[in-house]
N, C-alpha and C positions, 0 to 999 in steps of 0.2 A: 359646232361645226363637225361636219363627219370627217373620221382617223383619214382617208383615203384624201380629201380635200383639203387638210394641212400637211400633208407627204407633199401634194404637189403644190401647194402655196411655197413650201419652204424648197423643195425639189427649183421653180421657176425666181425665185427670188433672193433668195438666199445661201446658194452655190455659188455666185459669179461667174456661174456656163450660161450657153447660147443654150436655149430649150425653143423649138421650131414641130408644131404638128403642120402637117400637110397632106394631100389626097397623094394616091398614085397616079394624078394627074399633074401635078405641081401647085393646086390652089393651096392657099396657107390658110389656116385655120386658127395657128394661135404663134406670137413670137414672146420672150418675155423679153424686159427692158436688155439686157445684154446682148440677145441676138439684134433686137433693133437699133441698138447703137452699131454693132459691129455691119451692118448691114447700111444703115445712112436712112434710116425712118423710123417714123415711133409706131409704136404696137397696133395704136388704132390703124394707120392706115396702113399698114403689109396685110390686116385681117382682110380674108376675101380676094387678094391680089395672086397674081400668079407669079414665082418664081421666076421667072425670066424679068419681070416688073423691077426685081429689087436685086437679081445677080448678071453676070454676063450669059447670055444666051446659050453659050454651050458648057459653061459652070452647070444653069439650071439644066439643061437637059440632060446631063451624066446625074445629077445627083435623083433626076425624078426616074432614072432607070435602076441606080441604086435602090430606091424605094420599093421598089414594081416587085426587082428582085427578092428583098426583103418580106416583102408578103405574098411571094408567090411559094417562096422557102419556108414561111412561116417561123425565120430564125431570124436573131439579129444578127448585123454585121457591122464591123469598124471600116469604115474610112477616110483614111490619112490623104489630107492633101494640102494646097497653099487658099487663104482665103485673107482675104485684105491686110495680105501682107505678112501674114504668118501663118504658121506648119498650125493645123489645130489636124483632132481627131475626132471624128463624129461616127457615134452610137446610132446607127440607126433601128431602132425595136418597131417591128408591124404591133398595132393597136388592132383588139378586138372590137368591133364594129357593129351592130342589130343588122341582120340581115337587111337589103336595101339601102344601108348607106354607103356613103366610096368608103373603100380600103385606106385606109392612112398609116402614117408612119410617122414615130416619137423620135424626134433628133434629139440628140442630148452633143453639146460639142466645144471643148476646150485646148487650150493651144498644150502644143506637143512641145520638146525640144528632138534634136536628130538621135535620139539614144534611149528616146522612151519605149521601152518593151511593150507590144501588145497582149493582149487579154490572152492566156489558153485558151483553146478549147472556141474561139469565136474567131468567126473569116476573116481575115483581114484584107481591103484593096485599096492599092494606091490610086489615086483618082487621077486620072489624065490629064483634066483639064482646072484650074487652078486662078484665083485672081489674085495676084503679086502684089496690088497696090504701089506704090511708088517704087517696089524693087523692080517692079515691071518694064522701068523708064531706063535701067541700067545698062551701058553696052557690057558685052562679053568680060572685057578688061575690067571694068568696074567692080562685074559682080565676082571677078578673079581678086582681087583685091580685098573688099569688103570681106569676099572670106577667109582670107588670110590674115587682117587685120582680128576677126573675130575667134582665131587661132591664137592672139595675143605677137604675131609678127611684128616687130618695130618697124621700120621706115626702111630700114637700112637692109633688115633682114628681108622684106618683101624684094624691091631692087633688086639683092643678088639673087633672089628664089627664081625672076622672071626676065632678068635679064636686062633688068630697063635701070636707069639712070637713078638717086633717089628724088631729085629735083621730080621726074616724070610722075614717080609715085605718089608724092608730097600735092600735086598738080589733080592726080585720081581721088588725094583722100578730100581735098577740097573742092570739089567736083560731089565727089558721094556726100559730103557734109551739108553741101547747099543744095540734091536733089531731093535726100531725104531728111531736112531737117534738124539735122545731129551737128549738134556744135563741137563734138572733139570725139578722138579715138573712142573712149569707154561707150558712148551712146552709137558709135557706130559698133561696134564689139558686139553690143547689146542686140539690135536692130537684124545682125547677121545672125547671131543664135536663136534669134524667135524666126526667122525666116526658115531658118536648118539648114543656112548655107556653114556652120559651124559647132560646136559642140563645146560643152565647160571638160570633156573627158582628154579634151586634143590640147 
């Protein structure tokens, strides 16, 4: 096997990152199994599909401008945004191409926390538009909450932070507990620092 074809055997398989080629049209070209889980399809069938097929509509079209940008700069660039659910970071590198074929570009993209330093020397942009997944579903007060809790605030300490009752708090965390899943404070804790409504620094 050639050196170059086990860099990205091991590059797609055995990282545990999302690896996503695509045109600067938004057709996909290749997902490996982490991006297609984190995405809600298997590899065969995102091959060929467009972006918009397998993200929310204005997720994909910020990120196939991302791309554009990227090889019209001929540089790569980071951006940091929310994707099913959590803060990830995505590498996007323009791939050289034989003349006559579309322009594409190498995602490479792994989840952040709120306090991870970006690269020197490489651009970074936060992305606008974002899919929360089930944070998505949270009123205001919720996601007020959820990060306090994920601050390590007790029940008691939240209440006095906001003014509300503990009983009403106690009401919020059971409420977040059954929209996202999370059976008790620590997985909701968790839940808010992969989002980067929190920090392990705070």
């Amino acid at each position: 096997m050639h050196p170059a074809s086990v860099c990205w055997q091991a590059l797609a398989d055995d990282t545990g990152v999302c690896v996503l080629v695509h045109d600067t049209d938004g057709r996909i070209d290749f997902v490996n199994g982490e991006a297609a889980r984190v995405l809600g399809v298997t590899p065969d069938a995102a091959r060929g599909q467009h972006l918009r097929t397998v993200m929310p509509t204005e997720v994909a079209d910020e990120r196939v401008q991302f791309a554009r940008r990227a090889v019209e700069s001929g540089k790569p660039l980071v951006v940091d945004g929310m994707f099913g659910g959590r803060m990830r970071r995505a590498h996007v590198r323009p791939v050289p191409t034989d003349r006559g074929e579309p322009a594409r570009v190498l995602i490479v993209c792994h989840p952040i926390s709120a306090t991870t330093a970006p690269e020197p020397g490489v651009e970074r942009i936060e992305a606008r538009h974002g899919d929360e997944g089930p944070i998505g579903t949270l009123t205001p007060r919720e996601r007020e909450v959820l990060a306090l809790i994920g601050q390590g605030l007790s029940t008691a300490d939240i209440a006095k932070k906001l003014h509300r009752s503990v009983k009403t708090v106690e009401w919020h965390r059971v409420s977040l507990g059954n929209k996202l899943g999370a059976s008790n404070r620590v997985e909701l804790a968790r839940i808010a620092i992969r989002a980067g409504l929190a920090s392990l620094d705070e």
